[in-house]
C-alpha positions in Angstrom: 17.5 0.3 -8.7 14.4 1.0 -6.5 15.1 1.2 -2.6 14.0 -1.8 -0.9 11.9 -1.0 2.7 10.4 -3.4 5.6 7.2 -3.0 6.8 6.0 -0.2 4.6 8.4 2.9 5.3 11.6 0.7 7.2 14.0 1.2 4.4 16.8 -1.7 4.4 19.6 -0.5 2.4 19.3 -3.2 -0.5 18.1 -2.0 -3.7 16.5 -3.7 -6.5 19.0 -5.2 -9.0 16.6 -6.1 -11.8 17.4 -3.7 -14.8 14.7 -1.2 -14.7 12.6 -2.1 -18.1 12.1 -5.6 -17.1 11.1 -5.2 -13.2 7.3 -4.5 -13.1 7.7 -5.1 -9.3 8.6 -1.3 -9.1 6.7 0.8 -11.7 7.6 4.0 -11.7 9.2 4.3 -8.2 11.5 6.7 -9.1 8.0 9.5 -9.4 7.1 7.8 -6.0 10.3 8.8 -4.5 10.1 12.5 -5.7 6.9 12.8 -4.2 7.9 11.2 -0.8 10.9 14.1 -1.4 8.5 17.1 -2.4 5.9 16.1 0.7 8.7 16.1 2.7 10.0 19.2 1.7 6.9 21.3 2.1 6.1 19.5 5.4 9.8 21.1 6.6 8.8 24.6 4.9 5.4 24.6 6.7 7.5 23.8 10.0 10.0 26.7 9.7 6.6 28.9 9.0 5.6 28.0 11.9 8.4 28.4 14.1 9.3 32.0 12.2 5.8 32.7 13.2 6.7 31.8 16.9 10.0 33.6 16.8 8.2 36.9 15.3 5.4 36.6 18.3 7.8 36.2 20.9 10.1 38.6 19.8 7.0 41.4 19.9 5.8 40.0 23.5 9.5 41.0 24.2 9.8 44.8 23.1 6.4 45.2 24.8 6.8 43.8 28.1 9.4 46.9 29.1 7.9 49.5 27.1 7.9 53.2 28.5 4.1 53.2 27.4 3.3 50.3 29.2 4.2 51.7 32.2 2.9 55.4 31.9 -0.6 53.7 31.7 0.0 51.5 34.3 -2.6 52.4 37.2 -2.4 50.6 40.6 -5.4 50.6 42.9 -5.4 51.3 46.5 -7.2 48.6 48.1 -7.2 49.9 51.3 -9.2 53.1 51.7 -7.6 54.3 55.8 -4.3 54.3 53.9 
């Protein structure tokens, strides 16, 4: 049977027990519920994307903080000019 909820999204635990051809309360909830499933699934996959995405940029601020380059072009300025 179709998942009972409270206020909208709360689900309860109960379910319906009205045999599925003779409850028009709950048309086609089981599509309903798929597509809840599917939205949730992309909404995880766009999540990791983002966080892969995170990983991949820190991991590159990482190799070029200590590079040998970064300190061969490294230039330091002599503020004062007596010394």
């Amino acid at each position: 049977g179709c998942p009972l909820v409270r206020d909208v999204f709360e689900l309860t635990g109960d379910f319906c027990r009205v045999p599925k051809r003779k409850c028009h309360r709950h048309y086609c909830w089981e599509k309903l519920r798929r597509a809840e499933v599917d939205l949730e699934r992309v909404r995880v996959w766009y999540k990791l994307d983002e966080l892969f995405e995170q990983e991949r940029n820190v991991r590159a601020a990482m190799t070029n903080r200590a590079g040998l380059l970064a300190l061969m072009l490294h230039q330091t300025i002599q503020h004062d000019p007596l010394t």
